[in-house]
N, C-alpha and C positions, 0 to 999 in steps of 0.2 A: 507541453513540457514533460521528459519523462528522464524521470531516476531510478536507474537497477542497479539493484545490489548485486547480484548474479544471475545473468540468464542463460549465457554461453561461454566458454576460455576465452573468445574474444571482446568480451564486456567488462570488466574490471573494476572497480570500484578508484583507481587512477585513473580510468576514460572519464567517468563520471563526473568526478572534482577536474578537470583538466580545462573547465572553461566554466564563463562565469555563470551560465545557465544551467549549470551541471547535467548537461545531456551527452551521453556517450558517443553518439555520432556526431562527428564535427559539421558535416556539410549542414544536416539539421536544425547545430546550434547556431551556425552563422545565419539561416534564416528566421531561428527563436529571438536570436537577437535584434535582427534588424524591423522584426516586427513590434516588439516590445519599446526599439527607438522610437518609428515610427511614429505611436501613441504618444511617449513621453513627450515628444516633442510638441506634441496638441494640447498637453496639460490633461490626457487622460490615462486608463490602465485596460489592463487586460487580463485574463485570468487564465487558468492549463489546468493540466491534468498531470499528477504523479503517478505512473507505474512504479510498483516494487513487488518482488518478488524474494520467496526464499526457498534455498535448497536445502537439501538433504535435512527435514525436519521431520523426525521419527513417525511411524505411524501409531496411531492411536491418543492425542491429544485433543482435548475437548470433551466434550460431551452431548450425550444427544438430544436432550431436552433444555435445559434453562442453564446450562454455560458453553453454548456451541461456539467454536472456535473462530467461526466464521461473524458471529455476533460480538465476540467480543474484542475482535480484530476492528468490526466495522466502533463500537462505540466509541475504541480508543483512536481511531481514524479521524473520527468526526467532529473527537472533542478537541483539536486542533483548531486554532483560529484560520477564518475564513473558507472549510469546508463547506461543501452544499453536494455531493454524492459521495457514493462509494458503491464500488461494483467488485464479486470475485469472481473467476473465474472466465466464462463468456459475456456473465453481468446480462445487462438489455435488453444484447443480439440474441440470448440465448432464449428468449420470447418467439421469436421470429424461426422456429427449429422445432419440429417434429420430437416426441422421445425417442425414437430411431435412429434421429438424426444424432440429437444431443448426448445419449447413455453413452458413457465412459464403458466400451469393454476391458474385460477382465482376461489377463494372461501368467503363462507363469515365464519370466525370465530364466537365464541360464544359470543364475546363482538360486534357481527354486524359490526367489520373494513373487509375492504375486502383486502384480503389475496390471497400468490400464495402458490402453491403445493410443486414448488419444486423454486429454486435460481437460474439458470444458467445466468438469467442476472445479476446476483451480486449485487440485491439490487435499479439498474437503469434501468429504462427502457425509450425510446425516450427521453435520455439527463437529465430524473425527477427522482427523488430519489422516491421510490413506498412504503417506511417503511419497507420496508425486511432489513436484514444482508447486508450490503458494502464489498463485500469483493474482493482485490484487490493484485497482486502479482508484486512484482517491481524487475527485473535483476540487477543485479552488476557483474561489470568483474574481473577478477584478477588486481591486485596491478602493475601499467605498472613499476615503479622502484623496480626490483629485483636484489639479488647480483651476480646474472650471470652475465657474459660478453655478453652483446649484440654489435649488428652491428649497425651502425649509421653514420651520414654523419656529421659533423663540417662545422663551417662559411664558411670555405675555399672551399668548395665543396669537403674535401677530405675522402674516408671511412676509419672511425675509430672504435676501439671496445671501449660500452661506459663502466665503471668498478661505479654501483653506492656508495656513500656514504652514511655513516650514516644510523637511525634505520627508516626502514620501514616497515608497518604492512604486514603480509603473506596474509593475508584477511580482509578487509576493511564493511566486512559484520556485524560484531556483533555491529560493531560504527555506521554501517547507521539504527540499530533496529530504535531507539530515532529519530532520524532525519526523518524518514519515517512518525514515529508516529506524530512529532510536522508539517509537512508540511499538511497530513490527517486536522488534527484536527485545522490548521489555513485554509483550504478551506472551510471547515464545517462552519467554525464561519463566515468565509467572506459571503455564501451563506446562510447563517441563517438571519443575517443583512441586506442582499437584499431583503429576503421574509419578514422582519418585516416592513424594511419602505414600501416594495412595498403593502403589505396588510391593510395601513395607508391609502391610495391612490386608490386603487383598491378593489372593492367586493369581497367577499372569497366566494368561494361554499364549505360549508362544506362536503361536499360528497367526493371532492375530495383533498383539501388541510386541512393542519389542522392550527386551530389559535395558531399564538406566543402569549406567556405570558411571560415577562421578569420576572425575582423574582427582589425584590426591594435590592441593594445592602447595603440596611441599617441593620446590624443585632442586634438591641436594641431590 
């Protein structure tokens, strides 16, 4: 299962919501879906994975020791019901890569910001947001109340088979899209807020961070 917020002009956050699995490619969702039937119809579930991603997020957010950006993306990820990973960047794969292979070069674009080659660190790097793409991918498991007969123990200590009630989702994946996106996007605000008062307080080196500008919330 995957939900982006932004990854290219032709991804949209309309493509997104536009079907009930909220995945932006339709051919894909019509096979998300018919897989998720599948299951429902045996009385069991299945579980995916959300991609999300964010652009154009300043550099210099985070910090490099005990509130890395990337740590605190992942707590607020996980603290999500029915999480079991979280991966940024290459995640994994990025095991499976040389540091040759993996190191992000450094360039300078034609507007003079200095830029990487390629993304594997998804955007962060030592804990600091670097203005590249964030892109981050969150696990979800299957739906633990299914209408199978499961095994289970009661008060008593005695084993019993449990029979569940009532409607519960086959996959719980196209509900956590939104929730992925609003937990994203309230770390961003909370580590945006720390760089504005902290650059209130502290000299900025423009080389390497960029000045907050709030816009005036008055629209007269």
């Amino acid at each position: 299962m995957i939900g982006l917020l932004l990854q290219r002009p032709s991804i949209i956050v309309p493509k997104v919501e536009s079907n009930i699995v909220r995945c932006p490619d339709p051919e894909y969702a019509e096979k998300m879906i018919a897989a998720i039937d599948t299951y429902r119809v045996k009385g069991d579930s299945v579980g995916g994975v959300v991609t999300c991603i964010a652009r154009n997020v300043p550099r210099g957010l985070g910090s490099p020791v005990f509130d890395k950006l990337e740590a605190e993306l992942a707590k607020a990820l996980l603290s999500l019901p029915a999480t079991k990973g979280f991966e940024i960047g290459s995640g994994f794969a990025g095991t499976l890569m040389t540091g040759s292979e993996h190191n992000d070069p450094f360039y300078t674009d034609k507007n003079k910001k200095i830029r990487t080659q390629t993304n594997r660190s998804g955007g962060i790097q030592g804990g600091i947001s670097n203005g590249e793409i964030i892109k981050m991918r969150v696990a979800f498991k299957p739906t633990s109340t299914i209408a199978k007969k499961q095994n289970t123990v009661n008060r008593d200590k005695e084993e019993i088979q449990l029979i569940a009630r009532g409607r519960h989702d086959p996959c719980v994946v196209p509900r956590a899209v939104p929730m992925v996106e609003a937990m994203v996007a309230l770390v961003l605000v909370d580590q945006l807020m720390a760089q504005y008062s902290q650059c209130h307080l502290l000299p900025i080196n423009p080389a390497l961070q960029e000045v907050m500008e709030l816009k005036s919330l008055n629209h007269h």
